[in-house]
C-alpha positions in Angstrom: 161.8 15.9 14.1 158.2 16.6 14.6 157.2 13.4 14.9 160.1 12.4 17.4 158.9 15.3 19.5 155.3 13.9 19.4 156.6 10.6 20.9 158.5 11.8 23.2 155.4 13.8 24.3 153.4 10.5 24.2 155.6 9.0 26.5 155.8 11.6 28.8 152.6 11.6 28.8 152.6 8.1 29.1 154.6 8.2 32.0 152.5 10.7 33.8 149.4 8.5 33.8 151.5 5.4 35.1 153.1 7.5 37.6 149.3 8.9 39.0 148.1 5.2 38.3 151.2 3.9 41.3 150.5 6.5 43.1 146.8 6.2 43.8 147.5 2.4 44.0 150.0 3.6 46.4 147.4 5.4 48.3 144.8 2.7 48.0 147.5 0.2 49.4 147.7 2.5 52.7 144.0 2.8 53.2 143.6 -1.0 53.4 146.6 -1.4 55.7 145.0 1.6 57.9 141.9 -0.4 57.6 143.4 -3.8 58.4 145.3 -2.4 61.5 141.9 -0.6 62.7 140.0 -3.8 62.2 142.6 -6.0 64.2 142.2 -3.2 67.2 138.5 -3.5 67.0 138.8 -7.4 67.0 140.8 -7.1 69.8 138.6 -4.5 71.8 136.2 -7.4 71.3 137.9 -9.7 72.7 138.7 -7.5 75.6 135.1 -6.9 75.9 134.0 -10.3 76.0 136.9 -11.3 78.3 135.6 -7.9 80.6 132.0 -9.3 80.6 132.9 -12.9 81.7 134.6 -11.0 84.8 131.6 -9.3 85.5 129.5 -12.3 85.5 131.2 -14.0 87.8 131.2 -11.0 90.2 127.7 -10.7 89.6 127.1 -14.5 90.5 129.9 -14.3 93.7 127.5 -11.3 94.8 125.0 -13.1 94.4 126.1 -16.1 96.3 127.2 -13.6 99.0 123.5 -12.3 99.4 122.5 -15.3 99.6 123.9 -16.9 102.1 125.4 -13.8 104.0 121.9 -13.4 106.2 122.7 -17.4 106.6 126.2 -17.0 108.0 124.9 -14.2 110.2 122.1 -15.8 111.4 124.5 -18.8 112.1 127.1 -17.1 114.0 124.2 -15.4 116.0 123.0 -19.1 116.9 126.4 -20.1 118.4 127.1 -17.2 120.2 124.1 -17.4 121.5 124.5 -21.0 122.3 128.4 -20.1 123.8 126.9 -17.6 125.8 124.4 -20.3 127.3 127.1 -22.5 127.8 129.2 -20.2 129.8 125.9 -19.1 131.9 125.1 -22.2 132.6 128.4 -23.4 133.7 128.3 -20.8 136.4 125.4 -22.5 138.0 
């Protein structure tokens, strides 16, 4: 009877340490999908990112464009009013 009662301690036993063994698996198993979920997010903030700082380059370059040529413009429509209001002096005279 003894040793009946020592095996079924043994398995118990036995049991036990499978039983810890699935559940830190179990654990383990969690803690890479946690880690696979966060790195998907962070891929995709990255991707975000680099979609957000092709924006902003091309706002930069529009702005740039703008500065450039906005004195042009200016000066330009200065010219033809200037040149309208000639026109319509002169066609007084």
């Amino acid at each position: 009877m003894n040793s009946d009662q020592n095996n079924e301690e043994c398995l118990v036993e036995q049991l036990r340490k499978e039983l810890h063994s699935l559940k830190a698996e179990k654990e383990r198993d969690g803690i890479k999908l946690i880690l696979e979920k966060e790195e998907m997010e962070i891929a995709k903030k990255e991707e975000e990112l680099k979609h957000f700082r092709a924006r902003v380059q091309l706002r930069r370059e529009k702005i740039q464009k703008y500065v450039i040529f906005y004195p042009l413009v200016v000066t330009l429509s200065g010219i033809v009013n200037n040149i309208d209001h000639f026109l319509v002096v002169n066609s007084h005279t």
